[in-house]
Structure formats: C-alpha cells, structure tokens
N, C-alpha and C positions, 0 to 999 in steps of 0.2 A: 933283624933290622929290615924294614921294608922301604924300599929307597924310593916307591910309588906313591907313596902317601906323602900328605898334605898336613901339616901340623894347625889344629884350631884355630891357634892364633894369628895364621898365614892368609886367609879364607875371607875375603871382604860379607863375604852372608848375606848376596844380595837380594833385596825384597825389591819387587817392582808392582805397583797398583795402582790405580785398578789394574788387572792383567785376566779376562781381557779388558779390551777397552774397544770404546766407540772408535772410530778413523775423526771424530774432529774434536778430542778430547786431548788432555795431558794424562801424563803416568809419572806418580812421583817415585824417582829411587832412590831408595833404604840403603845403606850399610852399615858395616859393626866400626869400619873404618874413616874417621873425620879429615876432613880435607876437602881440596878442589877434584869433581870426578871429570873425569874423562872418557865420555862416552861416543860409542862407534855405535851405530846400526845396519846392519846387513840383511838380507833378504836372504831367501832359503838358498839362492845358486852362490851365494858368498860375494855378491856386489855393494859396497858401500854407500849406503843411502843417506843418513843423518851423522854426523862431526863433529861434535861441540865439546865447549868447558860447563860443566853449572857446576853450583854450590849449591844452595839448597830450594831457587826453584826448580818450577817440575819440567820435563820434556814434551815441547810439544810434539804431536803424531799425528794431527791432521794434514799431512801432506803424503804420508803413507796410507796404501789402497788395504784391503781389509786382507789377509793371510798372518804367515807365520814368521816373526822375526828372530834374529840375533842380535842379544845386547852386548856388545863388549864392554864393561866400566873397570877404568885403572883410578885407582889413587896409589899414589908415593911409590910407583913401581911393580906393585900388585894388579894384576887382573883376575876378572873372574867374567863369563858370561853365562849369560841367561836367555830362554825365552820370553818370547811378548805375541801374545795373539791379537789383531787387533781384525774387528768386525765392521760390517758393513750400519751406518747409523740411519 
C-alpha cells in the first residue's frame, strides 16, 4: 500500500492554454472534473495575485507582468496546481 499516491479518479488533470501566453491574453482551464472552478494565482514568492470563480469562461492575465505563475484550481473540494508562463506581448 502506498499511502502517497493519488488515485486517477482524485486528480482534476488540469490543462491550462495557451500556456504560455501573451500578458494581454486569456488562458482557458481544462479539467477531467465538471463544476464551478476556483482559481488562485500566485507568483513564484507564493503572493496572491488573481481570485476568482468561472465556469467555463477563460481567465484573464493581462494584468500579470510576464514570468512564472502558480495556478491553484479547486472544484468540489479537490485541488490541483499548475504552471502558467506568461510572456512579454
């Protein structure tokens, strides 16, 4: 038994694209799991930039400068994060 592991069906499988992306663009995010997502972004020192609820429009990121982000996205008590590189346009 590996008590570290993550069962498939647990794992939202989040796809975020374009990734990268321009700074005055949207990124739309994917998962395996339906619902309202709850998304955090953070910067590489682990500061909260962007908050929000969607559903199935996109996130905008033109208000973030071009580096390396943190997606946090929860549905139904599940999280998963991700990277987002977003470039200078």
């Amino acid at each position: 038994m590996n008590l570290l592991s993550i069962d498939e069906n647990e794992r939202l499988d989040i796809l975020i694209y374009p990734n990268p992306v321009l700074n005055d663009d949207f990124v739309t995010i994917q998962t395996s799991a339906n619902g309202e997502k709850s998304v955090e972004v953070f910067d590489i020192n682990g500061k909260s930039l962007i908050t929000t609820t969607l559903n199935a429009e996109p996130l905008d990121v033109s208000l973030l400068s071009s580096g390396i982000y943190l997606v946090n996205v929860t549905i139904n008590g599940k999280s998963e994060i991700s990277k987002l590189i977003i470039l200078d346009n």
